[in-house]
N, C-alpha and C positions, 0 to 999 in steps of 0.2 A: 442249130443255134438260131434265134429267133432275131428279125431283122431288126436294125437297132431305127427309132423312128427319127423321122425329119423332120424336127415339128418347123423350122423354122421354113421349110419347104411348101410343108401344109398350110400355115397362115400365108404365107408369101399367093400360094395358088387362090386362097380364098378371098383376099383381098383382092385378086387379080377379076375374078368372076363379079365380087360386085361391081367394080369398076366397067369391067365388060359388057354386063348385062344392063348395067345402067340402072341397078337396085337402088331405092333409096328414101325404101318407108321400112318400118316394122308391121307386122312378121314378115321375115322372109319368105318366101313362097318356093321350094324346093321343086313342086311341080311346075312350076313355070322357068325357074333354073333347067331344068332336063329339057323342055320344048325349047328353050330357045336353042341349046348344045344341041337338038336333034336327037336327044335321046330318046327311045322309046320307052312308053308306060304301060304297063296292063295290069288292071285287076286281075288278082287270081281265082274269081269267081267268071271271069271269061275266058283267060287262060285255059281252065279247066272243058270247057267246052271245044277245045281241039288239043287233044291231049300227043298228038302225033309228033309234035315238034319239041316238045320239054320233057326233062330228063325224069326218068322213072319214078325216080325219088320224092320228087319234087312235094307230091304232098304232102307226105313224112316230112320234108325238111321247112313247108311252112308252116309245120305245127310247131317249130322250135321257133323261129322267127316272124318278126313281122313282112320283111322283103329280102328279095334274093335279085343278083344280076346275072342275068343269062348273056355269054358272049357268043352265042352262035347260033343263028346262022346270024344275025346283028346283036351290037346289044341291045340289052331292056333289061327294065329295071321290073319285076313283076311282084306285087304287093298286096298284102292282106287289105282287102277290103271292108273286112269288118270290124275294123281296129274304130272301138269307141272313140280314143282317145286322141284329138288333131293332133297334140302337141308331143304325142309319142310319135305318130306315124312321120310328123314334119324330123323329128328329129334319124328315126331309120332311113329314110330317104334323102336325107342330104349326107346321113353317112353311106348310104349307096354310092352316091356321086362323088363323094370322098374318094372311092377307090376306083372310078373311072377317070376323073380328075387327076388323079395323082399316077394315072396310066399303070397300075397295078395290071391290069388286064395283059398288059402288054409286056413291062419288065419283067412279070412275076409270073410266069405262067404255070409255071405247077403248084403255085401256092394258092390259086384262085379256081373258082370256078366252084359249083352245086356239087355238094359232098364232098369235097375236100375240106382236109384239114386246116381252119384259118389259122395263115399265123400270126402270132398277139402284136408284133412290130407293124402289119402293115392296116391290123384293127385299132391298132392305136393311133395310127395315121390318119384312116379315116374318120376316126372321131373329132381328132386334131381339127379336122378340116370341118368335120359338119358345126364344130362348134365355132368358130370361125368366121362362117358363113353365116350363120343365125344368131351368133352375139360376137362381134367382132368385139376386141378389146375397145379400140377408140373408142367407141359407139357406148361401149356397157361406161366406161369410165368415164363419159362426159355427161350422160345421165344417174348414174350415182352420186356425181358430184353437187350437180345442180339439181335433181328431181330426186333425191334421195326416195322419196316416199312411193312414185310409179316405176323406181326401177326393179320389175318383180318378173317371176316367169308368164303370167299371163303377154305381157306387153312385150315379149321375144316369141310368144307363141310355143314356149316350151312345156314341158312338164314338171311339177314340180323337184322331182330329182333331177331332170338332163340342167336346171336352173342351177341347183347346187353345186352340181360338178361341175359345171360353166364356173361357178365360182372360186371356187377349190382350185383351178384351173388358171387365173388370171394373171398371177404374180407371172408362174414359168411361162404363159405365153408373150405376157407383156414385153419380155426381155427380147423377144425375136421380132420385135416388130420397130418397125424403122422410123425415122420422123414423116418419110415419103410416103410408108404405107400405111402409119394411122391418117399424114393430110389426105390421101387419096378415097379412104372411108367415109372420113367429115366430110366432106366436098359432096361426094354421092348424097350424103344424107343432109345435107346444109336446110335446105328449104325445108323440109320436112321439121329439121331439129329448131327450124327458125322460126316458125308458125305460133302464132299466140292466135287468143282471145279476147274482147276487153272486157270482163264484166260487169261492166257500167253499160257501156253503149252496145255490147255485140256483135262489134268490129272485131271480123278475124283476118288477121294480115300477116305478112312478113317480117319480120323485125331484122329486117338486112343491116341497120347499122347498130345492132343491138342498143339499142336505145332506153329501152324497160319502160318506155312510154305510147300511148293510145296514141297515134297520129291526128283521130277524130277529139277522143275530146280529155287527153292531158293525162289519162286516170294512170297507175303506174302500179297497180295488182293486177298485172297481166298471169294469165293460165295460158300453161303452155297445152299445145293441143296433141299431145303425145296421149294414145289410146292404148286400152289395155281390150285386143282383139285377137282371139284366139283361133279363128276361122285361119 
């Protein structure tokens, strides 16, 4: 029987990491999530060049997928490097971290690991999680609100479907998210989300007391400086 998933577990940890890591721009940067946890990275084009230490398969199974996590002899997260695509590979890789985050490794040990069978419960978790991490609800729903027009997959660093189903997604996660862990999201991302332009004078500042006014010189069609950067 396949595990029943914790979404309310998986936002809770993903909210926990940005707060942790001290995140608090768009896109999230999943390779810098793993370096600060100590996780290891490797391309699987150097991978390849010491083939002594990774499991037989390994080739075969990154022809099915983008990234795999090896938990032995540490973990690592080892990943196609020739994925055109950022905003696919951001999205495989935070769902990597998804199931070391959520200690899959460790509760689950016969359900993890290169060529085994995943099961759909604890792949649903870590989606849970990768989505999460790279469009937190607070964050997507205070920008749809107010920027209706730049709240798009570019500007999460996503792809266009992992954006969709981000969205598809939003009602059921919203529900598991607390008043403490969407304030704790805003907070991270506050200066960031607080940043204008004025397009009059080309004062770009803070608007801490949300004011919708140029502090230089009065103009009050501020641009908010929210960037649609896919790197």
């Amino acid at each position: 029987m396949p595990i029943a998933p914790r979404i309310e577990l998986a936002t809770r940890f993903a909210c926990a990491v940005i707060h942790d890591d001290q995140i608090g721009r768009l896109p999230v940067n999943p390779f810098d999530v793993a370096a600060i946890a100590g996780i290891s990275l490797l391309p699987l084009s150097q991978a390849m060049q010491d083939p002594g230490w990774i499991p037989w398969n390994l080739p075969a199974l990154m022809g099915m997928t983008d990234a795999v996590t090896i938990a032995y002899p540490v973990f690592c997260i080892i990943y196609r490097d020739d994925v055109r695509d950022p905003g696919r590979l951001r999205w495989v890789m935070a769902h990597e971290l998804g199931h070391l985050f959520m200690n899959h490794f460790r509760d689950f040990p016969d359900q993890m690991g290169p060529g085994l069978r995943a099961d759909s419960g604890l792949e649903a978790e870590a989606d849970m999680f990768a989505r999460n991490l790279l469009a937190p609800v607070p964050l997507v729903d205070v920008i749809r609100y107010n920027r209706p027009q730049q709240a798009k997959a570019p500007l999460f660093g996503l792809s266009r479907s992992a954006w969709m189903r981000r969205l598809d997604s939003l009602a059921e996660d919203r529900s598991f998210i607390t008043a403490e862990m969407a304030d704790t999201v805003l907070f991270s991302f506050r200066s960031w989300l607080l940043g204008r332009r004025c397009p009059s004078c080309g004062l770009c500042f803070e608007d801490t007391a949300d004011t919708g006014c140029c502090p230089s010189c009065g103009c009050t069609e501020l641009e908010w400086l929210l960037e649609e950067n896919p790197a």
